[in-house]
N, C-alpha and C positions, 0 to 999 in steps of 0.2 A: 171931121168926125168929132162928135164929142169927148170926153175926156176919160167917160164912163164906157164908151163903146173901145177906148185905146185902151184900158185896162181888161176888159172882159180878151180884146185880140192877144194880150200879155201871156192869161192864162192860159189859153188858149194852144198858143205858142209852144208855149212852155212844156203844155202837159203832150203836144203832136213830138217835141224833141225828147222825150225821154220815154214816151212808145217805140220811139226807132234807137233808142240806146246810147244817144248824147249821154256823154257824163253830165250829170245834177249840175253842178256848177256851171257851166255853160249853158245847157238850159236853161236855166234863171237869168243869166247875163245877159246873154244876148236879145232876149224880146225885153228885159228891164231896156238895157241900152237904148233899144230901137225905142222904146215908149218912151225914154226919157226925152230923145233925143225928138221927138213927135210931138212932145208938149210944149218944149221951150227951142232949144237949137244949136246950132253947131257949139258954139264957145260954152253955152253951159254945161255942155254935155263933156266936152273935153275939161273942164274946172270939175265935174263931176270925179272925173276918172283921176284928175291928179290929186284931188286932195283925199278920195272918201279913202281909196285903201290904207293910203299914210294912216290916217285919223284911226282903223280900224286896226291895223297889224302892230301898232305902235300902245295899244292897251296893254297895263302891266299885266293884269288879271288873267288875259289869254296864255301869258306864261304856265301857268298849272295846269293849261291840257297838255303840253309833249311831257311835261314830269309824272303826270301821272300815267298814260301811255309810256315811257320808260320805265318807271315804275313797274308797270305790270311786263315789257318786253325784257327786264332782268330777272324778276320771278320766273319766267317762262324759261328761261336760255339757265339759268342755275338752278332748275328741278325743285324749286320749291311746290309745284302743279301737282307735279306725280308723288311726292310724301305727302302733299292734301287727300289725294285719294288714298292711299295707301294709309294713312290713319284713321280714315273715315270707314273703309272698307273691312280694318280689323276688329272696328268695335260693330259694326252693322253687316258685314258682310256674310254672314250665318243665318240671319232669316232670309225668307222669302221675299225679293225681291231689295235685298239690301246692298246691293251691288247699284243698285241705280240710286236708294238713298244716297248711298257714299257719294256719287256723281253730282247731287242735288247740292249734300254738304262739302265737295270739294270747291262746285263752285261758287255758294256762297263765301268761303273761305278763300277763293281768288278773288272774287269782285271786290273783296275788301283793300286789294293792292292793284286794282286794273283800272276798273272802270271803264270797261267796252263791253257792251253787249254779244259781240262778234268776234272780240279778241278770245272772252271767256269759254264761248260754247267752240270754236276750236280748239283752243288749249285743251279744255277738259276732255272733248273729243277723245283726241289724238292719245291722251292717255287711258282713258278709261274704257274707249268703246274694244280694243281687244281683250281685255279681259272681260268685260259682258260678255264678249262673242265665244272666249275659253268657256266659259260659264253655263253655257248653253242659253243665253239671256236672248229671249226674241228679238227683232231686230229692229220691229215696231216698238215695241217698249224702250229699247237702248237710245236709239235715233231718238222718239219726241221726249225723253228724258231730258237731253243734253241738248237738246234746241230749247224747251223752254226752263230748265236748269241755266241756263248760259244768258237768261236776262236778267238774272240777278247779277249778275257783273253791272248793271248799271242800277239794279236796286236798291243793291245793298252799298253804300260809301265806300269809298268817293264815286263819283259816278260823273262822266262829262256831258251827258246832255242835259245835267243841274247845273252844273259851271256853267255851258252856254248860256241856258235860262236865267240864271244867278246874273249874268253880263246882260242880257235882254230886256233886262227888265231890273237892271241895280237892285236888285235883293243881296241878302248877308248868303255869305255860299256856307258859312258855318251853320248858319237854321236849317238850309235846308238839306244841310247833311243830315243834322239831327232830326228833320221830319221823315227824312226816308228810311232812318235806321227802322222803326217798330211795322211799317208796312211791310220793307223787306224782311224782314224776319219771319211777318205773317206770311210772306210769298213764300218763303222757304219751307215754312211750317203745313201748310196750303200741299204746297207737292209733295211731301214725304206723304202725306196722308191719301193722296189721289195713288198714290205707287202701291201704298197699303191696302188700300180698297182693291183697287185693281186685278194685283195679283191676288188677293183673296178668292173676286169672283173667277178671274182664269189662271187658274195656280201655272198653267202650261207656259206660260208667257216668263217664266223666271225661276232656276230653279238653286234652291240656297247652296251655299260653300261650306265647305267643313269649317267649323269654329277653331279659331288661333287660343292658343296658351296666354293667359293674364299678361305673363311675359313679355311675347311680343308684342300683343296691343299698348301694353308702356311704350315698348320701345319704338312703336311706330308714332303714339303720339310725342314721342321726345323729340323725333328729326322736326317736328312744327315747330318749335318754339321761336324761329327768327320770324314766324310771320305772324303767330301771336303777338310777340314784340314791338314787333314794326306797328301793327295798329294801336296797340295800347300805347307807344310814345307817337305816332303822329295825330292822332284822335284825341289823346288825355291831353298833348300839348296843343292843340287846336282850343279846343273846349275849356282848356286851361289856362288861355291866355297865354300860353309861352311864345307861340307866333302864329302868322297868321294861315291860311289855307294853304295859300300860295308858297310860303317858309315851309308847310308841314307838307306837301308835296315834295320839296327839295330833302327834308329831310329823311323822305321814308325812300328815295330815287337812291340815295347816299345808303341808308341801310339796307335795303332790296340785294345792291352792287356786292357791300362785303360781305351778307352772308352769302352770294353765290359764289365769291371769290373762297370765300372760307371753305366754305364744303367742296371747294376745289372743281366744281359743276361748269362755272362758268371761267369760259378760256376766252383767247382772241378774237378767236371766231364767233362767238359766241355775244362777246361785243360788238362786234362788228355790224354783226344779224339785230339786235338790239337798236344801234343808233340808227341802222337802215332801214328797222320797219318801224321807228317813231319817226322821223322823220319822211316817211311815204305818206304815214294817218297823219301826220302833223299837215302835212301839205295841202294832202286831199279835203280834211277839215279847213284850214284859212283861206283856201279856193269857192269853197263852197258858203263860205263867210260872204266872201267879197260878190257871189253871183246872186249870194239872197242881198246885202246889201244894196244891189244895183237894182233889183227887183224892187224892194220895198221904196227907195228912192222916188222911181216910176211913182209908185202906185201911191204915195203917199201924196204926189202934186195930183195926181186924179183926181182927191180929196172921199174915193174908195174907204177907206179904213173909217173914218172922220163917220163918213156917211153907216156906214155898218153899225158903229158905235152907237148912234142917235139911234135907229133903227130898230138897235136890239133892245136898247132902253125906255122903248116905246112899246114891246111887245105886251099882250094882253094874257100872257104865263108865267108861271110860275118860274122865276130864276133857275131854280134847281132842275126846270127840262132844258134849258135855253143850256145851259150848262152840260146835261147829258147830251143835247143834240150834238155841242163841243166834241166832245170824247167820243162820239159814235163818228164824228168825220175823220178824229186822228187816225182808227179804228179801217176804215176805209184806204186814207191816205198811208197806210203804213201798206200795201198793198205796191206802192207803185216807186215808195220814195223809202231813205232810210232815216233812224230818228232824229239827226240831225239839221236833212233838209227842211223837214217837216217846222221842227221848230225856229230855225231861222227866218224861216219863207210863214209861218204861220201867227206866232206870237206878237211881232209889229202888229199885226193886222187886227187878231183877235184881245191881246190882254187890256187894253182899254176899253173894250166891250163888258169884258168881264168884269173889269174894276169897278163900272161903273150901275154894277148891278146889287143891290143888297141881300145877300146870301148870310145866313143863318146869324145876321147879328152882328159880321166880323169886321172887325177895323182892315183897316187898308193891308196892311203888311203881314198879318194873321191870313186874310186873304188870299192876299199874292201868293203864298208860301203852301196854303193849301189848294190853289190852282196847280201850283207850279207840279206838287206829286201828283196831282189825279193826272194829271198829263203823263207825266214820266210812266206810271202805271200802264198808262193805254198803250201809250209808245210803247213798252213791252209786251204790249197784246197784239202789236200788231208787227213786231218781230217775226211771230209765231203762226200767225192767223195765216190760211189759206184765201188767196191762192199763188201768192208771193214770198209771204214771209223767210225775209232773210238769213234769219238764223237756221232756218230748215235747209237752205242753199248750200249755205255753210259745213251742216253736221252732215248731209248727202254726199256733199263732195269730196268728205275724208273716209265715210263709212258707203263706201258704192258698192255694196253688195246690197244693199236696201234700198226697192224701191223710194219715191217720192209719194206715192200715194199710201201706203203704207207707214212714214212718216205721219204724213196730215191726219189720218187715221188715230194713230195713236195722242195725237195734239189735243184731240179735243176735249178729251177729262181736264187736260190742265187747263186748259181756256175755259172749260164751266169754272174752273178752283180760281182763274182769273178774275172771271166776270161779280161772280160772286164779293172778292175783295173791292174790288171796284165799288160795289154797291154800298157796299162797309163802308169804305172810306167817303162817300159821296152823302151817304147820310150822319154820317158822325164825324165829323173832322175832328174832333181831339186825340181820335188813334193818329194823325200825322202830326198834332200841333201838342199834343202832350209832354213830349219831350222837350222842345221848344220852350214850353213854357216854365218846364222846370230846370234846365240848362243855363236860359239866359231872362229869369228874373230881375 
């Protein structure tokens, strides 16, 4: 067989074990293994296995993903989740459909200490959806709120499938925090306005809360201030040179701890549950490392990737489709995979293609940084996109009095408020590279 027919069987492989429900990571492994192991032979394959994990698990960088998943598993466990809604909810929760705003801006106001797509849209879940459901809040409207509310956990900083890609492809993970702050914001900004529409046309879908006393809305935004805090010292000391990503991860892990220790929230147990569920995502992420690294291995002696690259560079379109064709596959592939695999298993493959295309002008690194968000974007499109998407899985399986099509249903205003940002940012990159460029002059 040729080398090109051992790769196509890879994919192949790959994509038959994760129709029958192989974990991702094994999926990747195992037909990477077998292609490797089909191209060259026994001894390299086993030099393969001893040395690439070593080489992989042993990057300092990969350290700021369990910090920052501890990070958000101390926020979660010392109730800093449930006074994000509850301060968002006293200033907005008296209009018409302000109970789901709050949902929006609690979790942009968690993603800023999590950084999981899926850690977020539970968390806020778990707190918000019964009081929608006190509320008389439809159940359509609650569910695709907090499914596609819960992707800005990776929109909005820190966010780990930027670290990955930041590691993927040696980019500064400090740019491209600061490229994703103003699109997350527009995403945030984006759903408040699709809730607003919404309930305007079907007032029935949401019906508003008696207004709080000036009083307590202080006093609800007062319980926020450790997490105020915590971003403005690990963000102004990132951006401020005081240390690096990786430093301002430890150091926001370290403040997360004592304000839940302080507010007396977070107990034993409560660490415990903590270091138990970053350490399961921790695992399940550096598994999933090593099976797309096996993968990409494979496919890189193929000379697959190499060949793409020429390929695309030869195409007779305009860069800016070859690029949307890009984000219409992540867009698909997020259907079957999560954003993780997608970019482990996708990025070797495709970001030399891209590099090697001349898009609006841009220097390499300007580039890279603005690939790297139109991606992250789609990846959260395809969170939420029928007929998989997993954050919908996720806010189902804590809110099971609502249907799943009834969910999907209500998705899809925020996928047009998606699609639309997408196109913004696809035709103007200086809404992601703006900041960037005034940050680190």
């Amino acid at each position: 067989m040729t080398p090109t027919t051992i790769g196509l069987l890879m994919f192949a492989g790959m994509l038959l074990m994760m129709a029958v429900r192989v974990p991702i990571a094994a999926a990747m492994f195992i037909p990477g293994a077998l292609g490797y192991w089909a191209l060259t032979n026994d001894m390299a394959l086993l030099n393969q296995l001893k040395g690439a994990p070593v080489a992989r698990l042993t990057v300092y960088d990969l350290s700021v993903i369990p910090l920052f998943l501890l990070m958000g598993q101390f926020a979660t466990q010392g109730g800093l989740s449930r006074d994000l809604f509850k301060a968002a909810a006293a200033f907005v929760g008296h209009i018409r459909g302000g109970l789901a705003m709050a949902a929006v801006l609690a979790a942009a106001a968690f993603g800023a200490v999590c950084g999981s797509s899926v850690a977020t849209s539970a968390t806020i879940t778990q707190v918000a959806y019964p009081e929608m459901k006190a509320n008389g809040y439809h159940g359509r409207l609650s569910t695709a709120t907090l499914a596609c509310g819960g992707t800005l956990g990776i929109l909005i900083p820190p966010s780990v499938p930027l670290v990955v890609y930041a590691i993927l492809t040696e980019q500064n993970v400090a740019k491209l925090f600061a490229a994703a702050f103003i699109p997350g914001l527009i995403a945030m900004a984006g759903y408040l306005l699709v809730i607003a529409i919404v309930c305007r046309l079907r007032p029935e879908l949401a019906k508003p809360s008696a207004p709080l006393a000036w009083s307590a809305r202080w006093a609800a935004l007062l319980n926020i201030w450790p997490i105020v805090l915590i971003f403005l010292v690990v963000f102004g000391g990132i951006y401020g040179g005081l240390f690096s990503p990786t430093e301002g991860a430890a150091v926001g892990t370290v403040g997360t701890f004592l304000a839940g220790i302080g507010r007396r929230e977070l107990d034993r147990a409560g660490i415990v549950r903590s270091f138990v569920g970053t350490a399961e995502t921790s695992a399940m992420v550096f598994m999933i490392f090593l099976g797309a690294d096996m993968m990409n291995a494979a496919l890189a002696l193929t000379q697959m990737p190499a060949a793409l690259a020429q390929w695309v560079s030869h195409l007779a379109v305009s860069p800016l489709w070859i690029v949307g064709g890009v984000l219409l596959m992540y867009v698909v592939l997020g259907c079957v995979m999560d954003e993780l695999s997608m970019l482990l298993l996708t990025i070797p493959v495709l970001f030399p293609a891209i590099m090697g295309l001349p898009l609006m002008g841009l220097e390499q690194e300007p580039k890279a940084i603005w690939f790297g968000i139109l991606v992250l974007m789609t990846v959260g499109i395809g969170m939420v996109a029928p007929p998989v998407g997993l954050n919908v899985y996720v806010v189902n399986g804590i809110a099971r009095d609502v249907s799943m099509n009834e969910t999907y249903k209500g998705v899809f205003p925020f996928l047009a408020s998606d699609v639309l940002r997408l196109l913004a940012l696809l035709a103007f990159p200086s809404i992601s590279l703006g900041l960037v460029t005034l940050l680190f002059k």
